[in-house]
C-alpha angles and dihedrals in degrees: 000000000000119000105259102030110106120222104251112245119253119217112297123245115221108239118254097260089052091045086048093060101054095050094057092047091053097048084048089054096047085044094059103037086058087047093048092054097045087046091056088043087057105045093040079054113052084025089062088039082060111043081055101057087041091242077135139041130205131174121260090245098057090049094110111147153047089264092051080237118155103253089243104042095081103047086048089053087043099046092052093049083058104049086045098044089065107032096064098054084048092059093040091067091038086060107036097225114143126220102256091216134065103249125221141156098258090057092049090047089058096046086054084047091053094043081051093044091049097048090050093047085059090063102031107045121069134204148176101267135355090256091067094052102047084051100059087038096057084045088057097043096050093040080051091051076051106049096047118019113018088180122142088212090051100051092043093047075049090058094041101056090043085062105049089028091058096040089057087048097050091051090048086056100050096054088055102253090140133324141216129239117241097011112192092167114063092286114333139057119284104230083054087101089057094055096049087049092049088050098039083055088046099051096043088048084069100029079067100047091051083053096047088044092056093047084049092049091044094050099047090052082043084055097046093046 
């Protein structure tokens, strides 16, 4: 080569820490957008379980799908999966606190069974009296916390999401959005709480195996590099 010439630059590589990052911003990406559809499939689902058994109530005019759904109600399911799916592998890792059990797909898949299980149970058994049902629901979604997560973070995340999930309810109640039979809690049902726990553990029970899956993905290109 001549003195003077330069040699031309090639294309440049993005350093590791760059290349890091988009990884991890597509794999958060990928992660919410799952979250976002089974959340959708699970609200078009036990929405549809209790309009028929007339738990609730929607106007003629926001009946607007196969499932007689109320258009909004599954992007906003949906929305909120999303949002809880990945917030409670994020403070896990804030808070260093570990999952207890080995997770696996199996386990999540019966967590989503007994969610599904408990929510069923709401519209199809029936009791004296609304006290006896929120209390064996609360049983069963506590037992479900129990059975498959047992973290302190998890059921106080739960908690949590039953608060701020059953306050918005209640204000879409009162303006009239939809409304529930029978209500003996403001106005709404009082084992609705237990339902919005069992789903926000549920949902977070998955959030963290798509998390786990995408560590073990990363790893295993990290290993063949």
């Amino acid at each position: 080569m001549a003195e003077g010439e330069t040699e031309s630059p090639g294309p440049k590589k993005c350093g590791p820490y760059i290349s890091s990052v988009t990884s991890q911003s597509v794999n958060l990406v990928i992660r919410g957008v799952v979250l976002f559809f089974i959340g959708v499939f699970l609200a078009l689902v036990l929405n549809l379980l209790q309009i028929q058994r007339n738990v609730t109530l929607f106007p003629p005019d926001v009946i607007a799908s196969i499932f007689s759904s109320a258009w909004w109600v599954p992007p906003c399911c949906g929305t909120a999966s999303a949002v809880i799916g990945l917030l409670y592998p994020c403070i896990d890792r804030h808070l260093g606190e570990p999952h207890k059990f080995k997770r696996e797909w199996s386990s999540v898949m019966r967590c989503v069974a007994v969610f599904v299980g408990i929510n069923h149970a709401s519209a199809k058994v029936d009791f004296d009296n609304n006290i006896q049902l929120s209390l064996t629901l609360a049983a069963l979604s506590i037992g479900l916390w129990w059975t498959f997560d047992r973290s302190r973070s998890g059921f106080g995340l739960g908690v949590g999401i039953a608060f701020l999930a059953t306050v918005v309810t209640q204000l879409l109640v009162y303006n009239g959005v939809y409304q529930y039979t029978s209500p003996d809690f403001l106005y709404v049902r009082s084992w609705l709480p237990c339902i919005y726990f069992a789903g926000g553990i549920t949902m977070g029970n998955i959030g963290r195996q798509l998390a786990m899956y995408e560590c073990k993905v990363i790893a295993e290109k990290s290993h063949q590099e």
